[in-house]
N, C-alpha and C positions, 0 to 999 in steps of 0.2 A: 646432873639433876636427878632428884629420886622418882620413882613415880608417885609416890603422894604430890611431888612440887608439879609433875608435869598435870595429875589432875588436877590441880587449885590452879593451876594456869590456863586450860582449857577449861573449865566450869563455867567463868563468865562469856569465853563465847560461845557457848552451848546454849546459854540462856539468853543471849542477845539474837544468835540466830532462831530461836525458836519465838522472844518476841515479835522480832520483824516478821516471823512468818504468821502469825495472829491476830498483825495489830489491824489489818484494815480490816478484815472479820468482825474482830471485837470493839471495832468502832462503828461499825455500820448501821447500826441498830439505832445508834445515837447521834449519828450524823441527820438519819431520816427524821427522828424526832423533835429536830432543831437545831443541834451542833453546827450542823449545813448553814443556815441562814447567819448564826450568830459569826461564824468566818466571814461571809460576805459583808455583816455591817463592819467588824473592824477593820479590814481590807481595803474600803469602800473609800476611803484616804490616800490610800498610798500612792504614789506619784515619781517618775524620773525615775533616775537608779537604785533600786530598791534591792537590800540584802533581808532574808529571812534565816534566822537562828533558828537551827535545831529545825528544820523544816518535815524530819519523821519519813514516812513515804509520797509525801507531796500531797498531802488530803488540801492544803490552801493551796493551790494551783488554778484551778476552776475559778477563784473568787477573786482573783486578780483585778482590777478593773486596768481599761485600756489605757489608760494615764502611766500604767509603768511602762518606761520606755528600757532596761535592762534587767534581768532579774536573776540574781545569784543568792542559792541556799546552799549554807551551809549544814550538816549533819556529824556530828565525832562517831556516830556507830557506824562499821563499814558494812555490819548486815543491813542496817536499815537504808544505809547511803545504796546499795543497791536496787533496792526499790523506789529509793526515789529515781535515778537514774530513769529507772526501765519508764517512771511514768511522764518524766521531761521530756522524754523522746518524744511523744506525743503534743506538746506543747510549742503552739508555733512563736511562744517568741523566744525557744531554744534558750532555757536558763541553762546554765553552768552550777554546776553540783561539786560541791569544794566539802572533802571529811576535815572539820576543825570543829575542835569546843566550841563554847559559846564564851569559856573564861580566857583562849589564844584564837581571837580571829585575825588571819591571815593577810591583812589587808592594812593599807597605808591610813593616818588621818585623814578626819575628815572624806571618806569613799564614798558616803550613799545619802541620798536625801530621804531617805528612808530606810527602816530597819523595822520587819515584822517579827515575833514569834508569838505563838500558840499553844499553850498548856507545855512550856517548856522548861519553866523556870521551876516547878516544882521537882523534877529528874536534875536539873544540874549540881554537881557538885558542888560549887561555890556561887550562886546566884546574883550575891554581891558582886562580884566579880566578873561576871557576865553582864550586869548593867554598868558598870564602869567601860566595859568595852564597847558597848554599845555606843555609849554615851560617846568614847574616842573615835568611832569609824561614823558617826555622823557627820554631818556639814553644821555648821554654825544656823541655829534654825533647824535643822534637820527634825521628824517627828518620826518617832517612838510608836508603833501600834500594836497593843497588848490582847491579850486574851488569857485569864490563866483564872484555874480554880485555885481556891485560898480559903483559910482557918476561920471555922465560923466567931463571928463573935464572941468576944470571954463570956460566959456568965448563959451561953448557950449549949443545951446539952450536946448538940452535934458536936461541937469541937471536944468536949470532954473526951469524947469518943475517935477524934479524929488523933487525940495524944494518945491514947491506951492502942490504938491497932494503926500505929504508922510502921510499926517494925514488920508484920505481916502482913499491912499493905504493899507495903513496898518489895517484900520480895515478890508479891503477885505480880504486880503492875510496874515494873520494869525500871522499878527505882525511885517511883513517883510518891513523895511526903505530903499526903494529905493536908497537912493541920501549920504550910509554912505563910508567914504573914506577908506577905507579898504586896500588898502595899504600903506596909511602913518602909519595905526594902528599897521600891522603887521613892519612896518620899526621902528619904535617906540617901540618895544614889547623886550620882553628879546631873541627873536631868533634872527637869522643871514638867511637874505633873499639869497637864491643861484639861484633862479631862478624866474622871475616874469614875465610873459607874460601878454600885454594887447590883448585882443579879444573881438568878439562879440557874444550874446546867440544867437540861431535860432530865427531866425526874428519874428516865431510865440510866442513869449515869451512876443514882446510890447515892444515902446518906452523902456518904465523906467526902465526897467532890463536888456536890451542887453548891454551894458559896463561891462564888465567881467574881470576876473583875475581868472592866471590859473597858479599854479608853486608849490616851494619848500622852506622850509626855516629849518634850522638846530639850535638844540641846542648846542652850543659851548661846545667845548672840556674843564672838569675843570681845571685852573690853580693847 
């Protein structure tokens, strides 16, 4: 290997460990302002065996209600998968912390009666792909609780804006595509959408990610 390959090779976890070392920092601010409360209403559902995609450093832990009776996050960054770890530990009902995409999760049909994520789906690579999974490690009925910011409206100037600086958005913010339509994707996906709210993040979030979506979507009962 040359050292040009070995530095393109170490570049992205340089930059993965320096986000997980920021992100509760630079979320904090936005948490106090509302973020906090907006995890708790989508949570507020969840119930039995519950898997959370892309769980970050465990900022939805807190907002669990006691109705989950197991709860396993998954995380694919093993920087960030460290920090969630260290905050599970503190967590008495002792989740399990598994490093898998959210496009290969690790887990048999039908696993969970529940499946969370939170501002996830605009960082993954294949988002479709990760709601197909979803969709797969659900129970028949199983419910879907979302939370993700999303592309303002056509014909609105925020998204104009969300297309021209998603390239230097995203190398800021750790991957994260501003201006992706996240609910045609989930309406498109193999679940059945039961609830879909349009809202706005805490204003201290910025332009390009306050257009949000907040709700429910269920795996179909099998024929």
């Amino acid at each position: 290997m040359t050292p040009a390959e070995s530095r393109a090779r170490l570049m992205p976890q340089v930059c993965d460990r320096a986000f997980a070392a920021i992100y509760d920092p630079l979320f904090a601010g936005l948490e106090r302002s509302g973020l906090s409360a907006l995890r708790r209403e989508q949570l507020a559902g969840a119930g039995g065996e519950t898997l959370e995609v892309g769980a970050g450093t465990g900022l939805n832990l807190e907002h669990y209600p006691a109705t989950v009776t197991r709860l396993v996050l998954s995380e694919p960054e093993p920087a960030m998968a460290k920090n969630l770890r260290r905050r599970a530990e503190d967590d008495p009902r002792s989740p399990e912390v598994v490093i898998a995409p959210g496009e290969a999760l690790p887990f048999p049909d039908a696993s969970f009666q529940t499946v969370t994520a939170s501002l996830m789906l605009c960082t993954a690579p294949d988002p479709g792909a990760v709601l197909v999974e979803i969709a797969r490690v659900l129970r028949p009925r199983g419910r879907y609780l979302f939370l993700e910011h999303v592309r303002a409206h056509e014909g609105e100037r925020r998204a104009s804006w969300q297309d021209r600086l998603e390239r230097p958005w995203s190398l800021f913010a750790g991957g994260c595509h501003p201006n992706r339509e996240t609910a045609a994707l989930l309406r498109s996906s193999p679940l059945t959408v039961e609830r879909l709210d349009q809202i706005e993040m805490p204003r201290i979030a910025g332009p390009l990610v306050r257009p949000a979506i907040i709700g429910s979507a269920i795996r179909p009962a099998e024929r």
